[in-house]
GUGU-386088 format. One line per 3 residues: number of its first residue (from 1); their letters; for each residue x, y, z of N, C-alpha, C, O. Coordinates in steps of 0.02 Angstrom, whole numbers, plus 50000, padded with zeros to 5 digits. Layout:
% GUGU-386088
NUM = a = X/Y/Z/X/Y/Z/X/Y/Z/X/Y/Z; ...
END
This chain:
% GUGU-386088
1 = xxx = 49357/50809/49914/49355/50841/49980/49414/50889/49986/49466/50874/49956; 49410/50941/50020/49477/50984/50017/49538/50952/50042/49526/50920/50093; 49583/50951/50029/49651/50917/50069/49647/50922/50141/49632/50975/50167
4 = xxx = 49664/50856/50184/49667/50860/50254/49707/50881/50269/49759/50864/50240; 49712/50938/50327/49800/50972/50337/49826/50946/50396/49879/50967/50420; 49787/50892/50426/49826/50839/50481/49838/50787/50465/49790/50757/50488
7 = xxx = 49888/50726/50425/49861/50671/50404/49916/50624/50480/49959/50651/50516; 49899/50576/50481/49909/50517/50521/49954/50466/50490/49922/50417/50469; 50019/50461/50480/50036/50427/50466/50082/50348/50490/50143/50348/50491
10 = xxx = 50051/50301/50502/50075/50247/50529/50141/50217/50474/50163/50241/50421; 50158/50160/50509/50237/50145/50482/50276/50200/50468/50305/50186/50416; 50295/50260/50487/50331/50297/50476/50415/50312/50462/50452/50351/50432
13 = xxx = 50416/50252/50505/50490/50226/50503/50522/50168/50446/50582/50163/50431; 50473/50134/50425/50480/50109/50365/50492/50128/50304/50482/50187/50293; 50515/50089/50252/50529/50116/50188/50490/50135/50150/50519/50165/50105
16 = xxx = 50427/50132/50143/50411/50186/50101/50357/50220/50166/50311/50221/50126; 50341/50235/50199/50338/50282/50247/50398/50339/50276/50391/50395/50301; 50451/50303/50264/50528/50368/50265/50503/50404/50191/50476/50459/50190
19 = xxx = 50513/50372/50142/50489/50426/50088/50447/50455/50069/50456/50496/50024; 50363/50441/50108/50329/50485/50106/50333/50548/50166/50302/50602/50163; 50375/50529/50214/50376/50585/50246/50394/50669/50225/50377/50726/50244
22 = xxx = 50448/50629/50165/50488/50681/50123/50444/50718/50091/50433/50779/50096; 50412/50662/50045/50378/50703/49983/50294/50707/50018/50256/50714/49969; 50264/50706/50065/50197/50707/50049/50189/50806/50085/50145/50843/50065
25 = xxx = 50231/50822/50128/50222/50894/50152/50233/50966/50106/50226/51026/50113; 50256/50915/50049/50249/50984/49996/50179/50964/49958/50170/50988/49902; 50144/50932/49979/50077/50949/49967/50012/50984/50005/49951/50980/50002
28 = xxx = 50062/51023/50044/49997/51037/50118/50007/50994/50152/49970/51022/50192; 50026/50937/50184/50010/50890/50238/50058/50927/50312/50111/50960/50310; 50040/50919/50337/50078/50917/50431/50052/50834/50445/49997/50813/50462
31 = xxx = 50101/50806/50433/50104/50719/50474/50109/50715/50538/50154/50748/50564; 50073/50683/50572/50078/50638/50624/50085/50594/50627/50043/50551/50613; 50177/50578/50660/50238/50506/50630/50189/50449/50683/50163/50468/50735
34 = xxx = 50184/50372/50653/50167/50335/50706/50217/50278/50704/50246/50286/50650; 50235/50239/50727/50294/50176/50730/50314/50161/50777/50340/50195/50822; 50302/50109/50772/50339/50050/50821/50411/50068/50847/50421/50067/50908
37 = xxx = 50451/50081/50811/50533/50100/50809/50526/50189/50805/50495/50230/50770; 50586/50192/50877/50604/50281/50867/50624/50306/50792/50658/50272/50754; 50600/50371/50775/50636/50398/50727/50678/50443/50735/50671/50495/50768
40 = xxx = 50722/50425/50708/50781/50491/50716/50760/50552/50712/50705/50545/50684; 50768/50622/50723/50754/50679/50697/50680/50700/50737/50664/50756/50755; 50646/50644/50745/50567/50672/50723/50551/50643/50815/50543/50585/50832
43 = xxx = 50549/50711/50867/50526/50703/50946/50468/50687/50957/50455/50649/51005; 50413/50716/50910/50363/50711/50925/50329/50652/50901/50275/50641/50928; 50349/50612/50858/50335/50548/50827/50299/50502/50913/50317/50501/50972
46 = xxx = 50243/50470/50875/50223/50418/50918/50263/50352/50924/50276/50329/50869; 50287/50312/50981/50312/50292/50948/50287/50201/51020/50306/50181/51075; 50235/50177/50964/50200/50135/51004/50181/50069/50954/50184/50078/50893
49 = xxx = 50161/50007/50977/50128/49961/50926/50076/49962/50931/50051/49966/50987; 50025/49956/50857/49961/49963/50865/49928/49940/50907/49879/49968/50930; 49952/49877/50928/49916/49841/50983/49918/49872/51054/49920/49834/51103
52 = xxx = 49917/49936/51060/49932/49996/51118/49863/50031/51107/49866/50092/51111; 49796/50002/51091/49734/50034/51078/49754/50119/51106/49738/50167/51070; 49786/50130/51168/49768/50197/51220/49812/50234/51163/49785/50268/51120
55 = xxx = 49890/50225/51165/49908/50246/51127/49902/50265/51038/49934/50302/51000; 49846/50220/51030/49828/50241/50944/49770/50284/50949/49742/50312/50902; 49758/50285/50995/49688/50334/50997/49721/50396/50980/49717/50432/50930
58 = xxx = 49763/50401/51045/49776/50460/51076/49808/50494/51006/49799/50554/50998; 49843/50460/50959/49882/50473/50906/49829/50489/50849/49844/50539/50816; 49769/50457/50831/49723/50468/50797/49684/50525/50807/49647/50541/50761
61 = xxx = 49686/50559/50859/49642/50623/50908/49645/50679/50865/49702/50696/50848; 49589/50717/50841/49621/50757/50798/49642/50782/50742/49646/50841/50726; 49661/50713/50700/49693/50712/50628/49634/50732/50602/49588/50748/50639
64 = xxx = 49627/50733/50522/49590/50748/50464/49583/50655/50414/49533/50628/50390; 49642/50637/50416/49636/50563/50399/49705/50545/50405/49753/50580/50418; 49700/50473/50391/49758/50428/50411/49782/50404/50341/49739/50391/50300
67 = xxx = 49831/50399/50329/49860/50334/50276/49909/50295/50330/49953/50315/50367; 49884/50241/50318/49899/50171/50357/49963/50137/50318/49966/50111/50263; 50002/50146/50358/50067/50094/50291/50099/50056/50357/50159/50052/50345
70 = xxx = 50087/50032/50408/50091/50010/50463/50090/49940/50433/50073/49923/50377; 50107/49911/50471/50120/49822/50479/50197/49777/50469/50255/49796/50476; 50171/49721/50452/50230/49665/50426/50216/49660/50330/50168/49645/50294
73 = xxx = 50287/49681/50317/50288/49709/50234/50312/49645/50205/50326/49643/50145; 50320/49590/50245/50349/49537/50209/50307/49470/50239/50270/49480/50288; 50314/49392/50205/50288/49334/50248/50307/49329/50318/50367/49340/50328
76 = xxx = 50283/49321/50355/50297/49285/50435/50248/49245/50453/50190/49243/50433; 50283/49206/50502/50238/49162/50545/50157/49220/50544/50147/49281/50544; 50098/49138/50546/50031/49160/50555/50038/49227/50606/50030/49285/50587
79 = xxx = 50055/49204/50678/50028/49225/50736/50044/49284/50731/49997/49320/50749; 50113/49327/50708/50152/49391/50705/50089/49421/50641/50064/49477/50648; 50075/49388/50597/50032/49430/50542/49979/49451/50586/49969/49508/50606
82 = xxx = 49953/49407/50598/49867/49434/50638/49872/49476/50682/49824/49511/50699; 49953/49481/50719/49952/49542/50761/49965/49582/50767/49957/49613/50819; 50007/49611/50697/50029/49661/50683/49974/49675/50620/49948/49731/50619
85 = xxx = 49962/49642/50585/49918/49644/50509/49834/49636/50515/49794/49657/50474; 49828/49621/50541/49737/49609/50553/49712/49644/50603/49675/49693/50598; 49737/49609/50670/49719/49629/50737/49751/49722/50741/49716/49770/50761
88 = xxx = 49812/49725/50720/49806/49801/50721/49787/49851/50666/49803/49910/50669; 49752/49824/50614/49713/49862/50552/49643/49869/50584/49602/49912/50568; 49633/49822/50633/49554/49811/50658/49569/49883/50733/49527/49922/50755
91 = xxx = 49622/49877/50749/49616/49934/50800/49634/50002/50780/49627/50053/50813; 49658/49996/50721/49665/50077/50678/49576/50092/50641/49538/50140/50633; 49576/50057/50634/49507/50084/50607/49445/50094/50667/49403/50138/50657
94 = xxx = 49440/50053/50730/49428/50053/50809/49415/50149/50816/49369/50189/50820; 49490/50146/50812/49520/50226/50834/49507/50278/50794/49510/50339/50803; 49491/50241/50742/49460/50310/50677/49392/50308/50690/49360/50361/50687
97 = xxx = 49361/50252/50705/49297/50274/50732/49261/50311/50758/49218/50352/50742; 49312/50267/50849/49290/50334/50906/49294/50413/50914/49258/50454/50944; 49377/50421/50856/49386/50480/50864/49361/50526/50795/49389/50580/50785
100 = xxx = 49317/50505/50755/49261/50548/50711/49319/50545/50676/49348/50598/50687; 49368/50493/50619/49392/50524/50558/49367/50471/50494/49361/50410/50488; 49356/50531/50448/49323/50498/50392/49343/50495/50349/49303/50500/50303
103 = xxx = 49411/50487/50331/49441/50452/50278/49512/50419/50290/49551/50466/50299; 49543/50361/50293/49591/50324/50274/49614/50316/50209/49574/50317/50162; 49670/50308/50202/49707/50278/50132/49741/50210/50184/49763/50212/50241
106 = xxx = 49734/50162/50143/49757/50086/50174/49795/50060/50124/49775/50054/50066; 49872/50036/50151/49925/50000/50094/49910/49948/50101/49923/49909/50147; 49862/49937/50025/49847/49855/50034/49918/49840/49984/49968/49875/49978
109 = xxx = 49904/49784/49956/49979/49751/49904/49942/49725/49853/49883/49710/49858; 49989/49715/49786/49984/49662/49752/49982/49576/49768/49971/49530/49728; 49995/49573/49832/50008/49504/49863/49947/49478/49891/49943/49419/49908
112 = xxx = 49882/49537/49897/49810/49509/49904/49786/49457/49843/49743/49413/49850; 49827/49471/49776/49783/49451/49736/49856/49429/49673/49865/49443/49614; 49906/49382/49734/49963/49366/49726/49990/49309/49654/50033/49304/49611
115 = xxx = 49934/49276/49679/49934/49223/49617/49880/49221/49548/49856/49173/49517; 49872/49295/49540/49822/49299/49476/49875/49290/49414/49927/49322/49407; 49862/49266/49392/49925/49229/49317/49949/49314/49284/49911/49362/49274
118 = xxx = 49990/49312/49277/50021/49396/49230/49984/49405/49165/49991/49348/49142; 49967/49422/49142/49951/49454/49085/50006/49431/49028/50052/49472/49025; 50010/49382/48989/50037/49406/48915/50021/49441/48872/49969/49474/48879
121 = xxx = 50053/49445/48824/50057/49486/48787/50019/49497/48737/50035/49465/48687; 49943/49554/48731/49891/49540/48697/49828/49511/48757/49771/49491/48744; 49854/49516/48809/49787/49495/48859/49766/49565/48883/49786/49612/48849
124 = xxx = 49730/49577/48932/49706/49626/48943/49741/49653/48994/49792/49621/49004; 49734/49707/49036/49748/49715/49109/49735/49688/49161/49674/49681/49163; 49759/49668/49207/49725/49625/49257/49663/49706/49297/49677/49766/49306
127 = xxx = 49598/49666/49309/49577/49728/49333/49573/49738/49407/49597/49694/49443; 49545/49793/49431/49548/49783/49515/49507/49748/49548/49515/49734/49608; 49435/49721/49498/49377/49683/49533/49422/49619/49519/49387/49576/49545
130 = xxx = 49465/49593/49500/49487/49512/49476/49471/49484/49573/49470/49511/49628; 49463/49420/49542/49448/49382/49623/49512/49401/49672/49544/49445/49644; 49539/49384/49733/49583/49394/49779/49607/49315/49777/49568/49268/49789
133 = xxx = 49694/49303/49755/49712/49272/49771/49753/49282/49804/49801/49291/49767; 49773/49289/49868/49826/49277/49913/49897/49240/49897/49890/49183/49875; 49941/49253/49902/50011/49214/49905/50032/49199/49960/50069/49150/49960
136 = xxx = 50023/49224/50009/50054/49226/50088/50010/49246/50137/49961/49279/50120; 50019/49229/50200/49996/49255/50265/49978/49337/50261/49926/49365/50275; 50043/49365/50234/50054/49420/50239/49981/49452/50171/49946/49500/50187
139 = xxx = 49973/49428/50123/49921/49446/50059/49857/49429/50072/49808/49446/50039; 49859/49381/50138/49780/49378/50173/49765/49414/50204/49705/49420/50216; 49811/49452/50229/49792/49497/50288/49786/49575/50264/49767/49621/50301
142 = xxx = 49809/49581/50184/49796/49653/50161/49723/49615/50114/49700/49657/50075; 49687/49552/50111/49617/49556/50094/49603/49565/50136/49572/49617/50128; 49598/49546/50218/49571/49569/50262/49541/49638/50268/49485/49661/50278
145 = xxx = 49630/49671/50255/49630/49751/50291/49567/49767/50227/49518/49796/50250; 49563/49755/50169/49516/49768/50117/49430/49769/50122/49397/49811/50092; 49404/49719/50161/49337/49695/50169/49334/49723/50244/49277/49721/50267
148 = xxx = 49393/49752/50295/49381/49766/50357/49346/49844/50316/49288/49855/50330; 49385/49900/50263/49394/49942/50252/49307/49925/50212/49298/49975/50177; 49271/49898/50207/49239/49880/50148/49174/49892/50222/49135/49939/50215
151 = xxx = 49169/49860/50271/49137/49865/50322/49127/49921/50355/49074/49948/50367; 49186/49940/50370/49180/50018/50412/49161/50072/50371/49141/50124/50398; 49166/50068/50302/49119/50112/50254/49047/50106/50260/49015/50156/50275
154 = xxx = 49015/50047/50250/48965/50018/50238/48910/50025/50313/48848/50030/50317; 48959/50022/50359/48909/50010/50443/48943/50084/50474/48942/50090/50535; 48959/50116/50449/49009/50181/50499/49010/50239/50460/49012/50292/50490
157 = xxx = 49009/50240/50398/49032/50282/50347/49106/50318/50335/49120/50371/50308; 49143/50274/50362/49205/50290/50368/49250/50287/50296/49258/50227/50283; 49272/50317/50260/49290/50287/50200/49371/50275/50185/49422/50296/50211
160 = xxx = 49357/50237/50139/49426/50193/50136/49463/50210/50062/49416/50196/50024; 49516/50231/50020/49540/50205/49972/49604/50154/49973/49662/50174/49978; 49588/50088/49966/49623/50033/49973/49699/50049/49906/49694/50045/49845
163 = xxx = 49733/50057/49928/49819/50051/49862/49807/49986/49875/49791/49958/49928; 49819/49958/49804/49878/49890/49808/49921/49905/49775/49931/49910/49714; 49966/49920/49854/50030/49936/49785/50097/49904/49763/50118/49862/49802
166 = xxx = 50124/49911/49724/50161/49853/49697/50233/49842/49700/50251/49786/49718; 50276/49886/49684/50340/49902/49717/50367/49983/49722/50384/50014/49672; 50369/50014/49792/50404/50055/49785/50456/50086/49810/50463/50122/49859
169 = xxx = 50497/50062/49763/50567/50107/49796/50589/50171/49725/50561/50191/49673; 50644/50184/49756/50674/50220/49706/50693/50208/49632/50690/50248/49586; 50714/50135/49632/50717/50117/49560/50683/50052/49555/50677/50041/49615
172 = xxx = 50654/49995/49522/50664/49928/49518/50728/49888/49518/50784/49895/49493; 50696/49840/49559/50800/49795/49582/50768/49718/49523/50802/49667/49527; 50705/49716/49474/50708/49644/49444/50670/49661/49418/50637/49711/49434
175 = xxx = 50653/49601/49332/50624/49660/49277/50529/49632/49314/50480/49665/49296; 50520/49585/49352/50460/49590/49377/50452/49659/49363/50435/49686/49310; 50469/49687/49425/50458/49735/49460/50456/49794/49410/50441/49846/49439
178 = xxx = 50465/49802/49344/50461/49833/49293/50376/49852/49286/50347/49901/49264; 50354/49791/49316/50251/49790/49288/50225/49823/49334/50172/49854/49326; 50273/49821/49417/50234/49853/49441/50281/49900/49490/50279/49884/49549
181 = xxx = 50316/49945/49476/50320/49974/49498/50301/50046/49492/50272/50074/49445; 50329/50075/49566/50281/50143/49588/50330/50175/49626/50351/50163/49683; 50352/50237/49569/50404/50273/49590/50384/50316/49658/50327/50328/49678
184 = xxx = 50430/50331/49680/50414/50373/49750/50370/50427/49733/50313/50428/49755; 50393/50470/49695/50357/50522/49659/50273/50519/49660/50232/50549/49694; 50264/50465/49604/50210/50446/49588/50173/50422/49659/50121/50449/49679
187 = xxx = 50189/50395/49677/50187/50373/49762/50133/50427/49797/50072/50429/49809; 50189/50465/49805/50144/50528/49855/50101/50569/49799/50089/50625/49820; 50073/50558/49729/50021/50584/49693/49959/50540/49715/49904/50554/49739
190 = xxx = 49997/50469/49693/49916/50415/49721/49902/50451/49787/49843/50470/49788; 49929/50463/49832/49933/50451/49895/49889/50519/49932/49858/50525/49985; 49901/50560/49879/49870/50633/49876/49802/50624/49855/49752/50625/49891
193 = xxx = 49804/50614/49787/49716/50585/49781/49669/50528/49817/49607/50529/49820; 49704/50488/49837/49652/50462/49879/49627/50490/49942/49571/50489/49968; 49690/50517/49962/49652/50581/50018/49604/50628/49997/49548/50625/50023
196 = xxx = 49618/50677/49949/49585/50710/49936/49531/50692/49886/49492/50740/49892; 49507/50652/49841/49460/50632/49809/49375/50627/49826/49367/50616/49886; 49326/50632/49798/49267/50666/49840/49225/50572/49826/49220/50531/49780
199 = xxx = 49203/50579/49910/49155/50518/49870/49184/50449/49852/49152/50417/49811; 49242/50420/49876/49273/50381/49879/49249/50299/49885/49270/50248/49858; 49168/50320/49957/49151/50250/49994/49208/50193/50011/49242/50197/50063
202 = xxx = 49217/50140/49965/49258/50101/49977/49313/50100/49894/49292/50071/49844; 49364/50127/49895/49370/50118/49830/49439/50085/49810/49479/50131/49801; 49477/50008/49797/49508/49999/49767/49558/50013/49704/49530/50016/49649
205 = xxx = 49625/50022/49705/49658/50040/49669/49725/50015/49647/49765/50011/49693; 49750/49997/49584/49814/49969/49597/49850/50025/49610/49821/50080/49613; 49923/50019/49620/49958/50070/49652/50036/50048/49591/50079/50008/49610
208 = xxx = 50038/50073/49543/50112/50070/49517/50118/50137/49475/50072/50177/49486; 50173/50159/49422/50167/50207/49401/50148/50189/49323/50127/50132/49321; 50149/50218/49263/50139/50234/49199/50177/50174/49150/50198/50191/49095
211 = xxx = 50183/50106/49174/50250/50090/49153/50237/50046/49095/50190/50007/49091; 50277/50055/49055/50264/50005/48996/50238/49957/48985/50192/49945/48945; 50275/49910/49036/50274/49827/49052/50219/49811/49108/50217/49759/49140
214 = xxx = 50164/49878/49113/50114/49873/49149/50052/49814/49142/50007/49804/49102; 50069/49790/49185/50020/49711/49199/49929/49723/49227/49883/49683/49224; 49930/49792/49252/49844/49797/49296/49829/49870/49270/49863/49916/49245
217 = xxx = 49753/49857/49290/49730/49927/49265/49752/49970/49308/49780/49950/49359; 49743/50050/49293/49751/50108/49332/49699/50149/49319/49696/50208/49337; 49640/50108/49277/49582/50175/49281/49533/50201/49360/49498/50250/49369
220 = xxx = 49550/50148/49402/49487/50174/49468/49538/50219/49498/49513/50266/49527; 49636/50215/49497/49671/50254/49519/49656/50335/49514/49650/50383/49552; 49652/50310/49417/49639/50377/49377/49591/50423/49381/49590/50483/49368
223 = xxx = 49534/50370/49408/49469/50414/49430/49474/50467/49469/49448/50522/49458; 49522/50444/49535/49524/50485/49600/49560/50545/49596/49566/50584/49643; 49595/50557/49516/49643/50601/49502/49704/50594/49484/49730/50635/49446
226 = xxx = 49744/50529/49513/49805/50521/49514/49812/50516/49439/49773/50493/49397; 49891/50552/49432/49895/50587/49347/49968/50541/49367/50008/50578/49396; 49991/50478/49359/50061/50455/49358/50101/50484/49312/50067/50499/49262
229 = xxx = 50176/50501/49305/50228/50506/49278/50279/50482/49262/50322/50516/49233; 50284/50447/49270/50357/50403/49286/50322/50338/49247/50266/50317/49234; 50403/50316/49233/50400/50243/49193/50447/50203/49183/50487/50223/49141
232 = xxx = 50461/50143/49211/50509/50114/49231/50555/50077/49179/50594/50031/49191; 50543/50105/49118/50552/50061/49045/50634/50084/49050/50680/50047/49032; 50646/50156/49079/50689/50168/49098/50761/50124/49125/50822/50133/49119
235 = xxx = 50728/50084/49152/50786/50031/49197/50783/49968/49158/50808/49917/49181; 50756/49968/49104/50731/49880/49092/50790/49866/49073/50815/49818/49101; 50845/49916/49002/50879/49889/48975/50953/49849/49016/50980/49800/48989
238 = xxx = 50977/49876/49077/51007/49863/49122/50986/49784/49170/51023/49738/49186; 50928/49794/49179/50881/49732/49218/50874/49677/49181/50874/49622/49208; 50869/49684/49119/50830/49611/49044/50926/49597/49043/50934/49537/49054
241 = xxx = 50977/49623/49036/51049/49603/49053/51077/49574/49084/51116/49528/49072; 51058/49604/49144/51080/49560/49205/51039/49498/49214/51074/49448/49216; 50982/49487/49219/50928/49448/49235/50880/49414/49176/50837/49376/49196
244 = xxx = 50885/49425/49115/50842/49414/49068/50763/49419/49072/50725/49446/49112; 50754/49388/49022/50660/49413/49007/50639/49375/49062/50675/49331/49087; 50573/49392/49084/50551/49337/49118/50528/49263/49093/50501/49263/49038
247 = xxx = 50535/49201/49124/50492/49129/49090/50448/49121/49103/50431/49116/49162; 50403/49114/49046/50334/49085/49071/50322/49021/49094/50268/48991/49102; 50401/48998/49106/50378/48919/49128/50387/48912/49181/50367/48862/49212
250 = xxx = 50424/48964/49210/50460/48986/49286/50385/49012/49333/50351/49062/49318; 50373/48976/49377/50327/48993/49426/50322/49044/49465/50272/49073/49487; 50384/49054/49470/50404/49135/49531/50401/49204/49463/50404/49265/49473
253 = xxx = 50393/49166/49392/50363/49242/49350/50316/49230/49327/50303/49272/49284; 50262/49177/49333/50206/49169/49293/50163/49222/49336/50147/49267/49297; 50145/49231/49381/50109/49258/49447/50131/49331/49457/50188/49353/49455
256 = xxx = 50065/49369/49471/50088/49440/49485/50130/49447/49562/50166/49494/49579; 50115/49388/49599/50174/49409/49653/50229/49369/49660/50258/49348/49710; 50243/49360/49588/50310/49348/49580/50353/49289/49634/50324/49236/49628
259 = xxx = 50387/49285/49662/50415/49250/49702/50395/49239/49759/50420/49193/49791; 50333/49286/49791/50309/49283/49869/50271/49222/49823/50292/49181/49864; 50240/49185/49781/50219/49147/49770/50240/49063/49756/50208/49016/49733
262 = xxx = 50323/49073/49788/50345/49003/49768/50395/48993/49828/50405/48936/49849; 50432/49054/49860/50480/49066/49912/50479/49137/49926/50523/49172/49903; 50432/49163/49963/50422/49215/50009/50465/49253/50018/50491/49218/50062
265 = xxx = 50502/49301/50016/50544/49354/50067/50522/49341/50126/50465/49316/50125; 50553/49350/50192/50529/49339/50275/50554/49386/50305/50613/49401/50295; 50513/49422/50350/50549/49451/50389/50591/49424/50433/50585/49363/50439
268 = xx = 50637/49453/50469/50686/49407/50498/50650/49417/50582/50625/49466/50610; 50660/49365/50596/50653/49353/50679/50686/49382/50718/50679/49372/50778
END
C-alpha cells in the first residue's frame, strides 16, 4: 500500500515509542503523539488513557493508520492489565473502526509465547505459528491484542500486522537478549513495512534484528519487506564476561521469555 503520511502513534512517551518518534519521520511519517503522560517538547500530543473512548476517537480521526505501542510493558496485577492491555486494545481498535482506518501495526511481545523452550543448538527456529504460551498477565494480554487483531480483520476488514517484539533498546543489557534483540534502527524498518506492505489481513511477525544467536524465524517479517541490519553478536563478547553463557538447567534461560518466566519485572505501583 503506499506509505500512510498520518500515522497514530500510541505510547509515545514510552521507550521505544520516544525512539520511534525520532527515527520513523525520516520515512515520510507526520505522527500523531498519544500517551497517558505529557511529553515534553511535543503541544500537540494527545495526552489521555485509552480508556477515554471520546478522547481516542477524536485522536484516531483522520490518521492513515496507527502503530499501537500503548499499554503496561511489564507484569502487573490482573486488574491494571485488562485495563490498560485488553480493555484498551479493544477500544483502539473500537476507534479504528468507527473512524474508517485500515491498517494497524500492534506491539505484540515475545512474552505471548513466553515459555516456548529456546532453541538449541542444531534445532530449528522457533516459528511464528508455534502454539501461544504466555508467561505473565502481561503475555496474555498481547495473545489477546493478537486474536482481537485476528477478528477485526476477519468481521471488519481492518488489518493488523501483529510485532512480537523482543528487546528493544539501544544495545542488549544480557546475553538473552542477544536472541532477541531489535535494534532501534531495525525497529523503525519492521515498523515501516508493516505499514506499508500490501495485503497484510492478519499477519504475525517476530520483531528482533539479524542476530547471530537468533532463536525465531524472520521469514513472515521478511515477507512484508523488512530487510534487518544490525546484529547484536556485536555486544556478546562483553555480555558472555560479565554474565556467562546461558544454563540450560537455569529456568529463567531455558524459555524464550527468559526471566518474565520465573520472576517477572513489575511495574512499580
Amino acid at each position: 500500500m503506499p506509505a500512510p503520511r498520518t500515522v497514530l502513534l500510541t505510547g509515545a512517551a514510552g521507550g521505544l515509542g520516544t525512539l520511534m518518534r525520532g527515527l520513523l519521520p525520516a520515512y515520510g511519517y507526520e505522527l500523531r503523539l498519544f500517551d497517558m503522560n505529557p511529553i515534553e517538547g511535543e503541544p500537540g500530543a494527545v495526552t489521555a488513557e485509552l480508556a477515554d473512548t471520546a478522547a481516542l476517537r477524536e485522536a484516531v480521526r483522520g490518521v492513515d493508520a496507527i502503530l499501537h505501542l500503548a499499554g503496561i510493558s511489564l507484569e502487573a496485577p490482573f486488574e491494571k492489565i485488562l485495563r490498560a492491555n485488553i480493555e484498551g486494545t479493544y477500544n483502539l481498535y473500537e476507534a479504528a473502526r468507527a473512524e474508517g482506518v485500515r491498517r494497524v501495526v500492534f506491539a505484540s511481545s515475545n512474552h505471548a509465547v513466553g515459555f516456548t523452550p529456546r532453541p538449541r543448538e542444531g534445532d530449528p527456529l522457533i516459528p511464528v505459528d508455534t502454539p501461544r504460551r504466555p508467561d505473565t498477565y502481561y503475555g496474555l494480554s498481547k495473545g489477546f491484542g493478537e486474536d482481537l487483531a485476528q477478528l477485526y480483520w476477519d468481521r471488519y476488514g481492518i488489518e493488523t500486522v501483529s510485532v512480537r517484539i523482543g528487546s528493544c533498546f539501544m544495545e542488549p543489557t544480557s546475553v538473552r537478549m542477544l536472541s532477541v534483540w531489535l535494534s532501534p534502527g531495525d525497529g523503525a524498518r519492521l515498523f515501516h513495512a508493516a505499514l506499508t506492505a500490501e495485503d497484510v489481513g492478519h499477519t504475525v511477525v517476530h520483531g528482533s534484528s539479524a542476530n547471530t544467536r537468533l532463536w525465531w524465524d524472520l521469514s513472515t517479517a521478511r515477507a512484508l519487506g523488512y530487510e534487518p541490519q544490525d546484529d547484536s553478536e556485536q555486544f556478546a563478547e562483553k555480555l558472555v564476561a560479565e554474565q556467562g553463557e546461558l544454563d540450560p538447567d537455569n529456568p529463567a534461560h531455558s524459555c524464550l521469555g527468559g526471566p518474565f518466566t520465573t520472576d517477572p519485572p513489575r511495574r512499580p505501583h
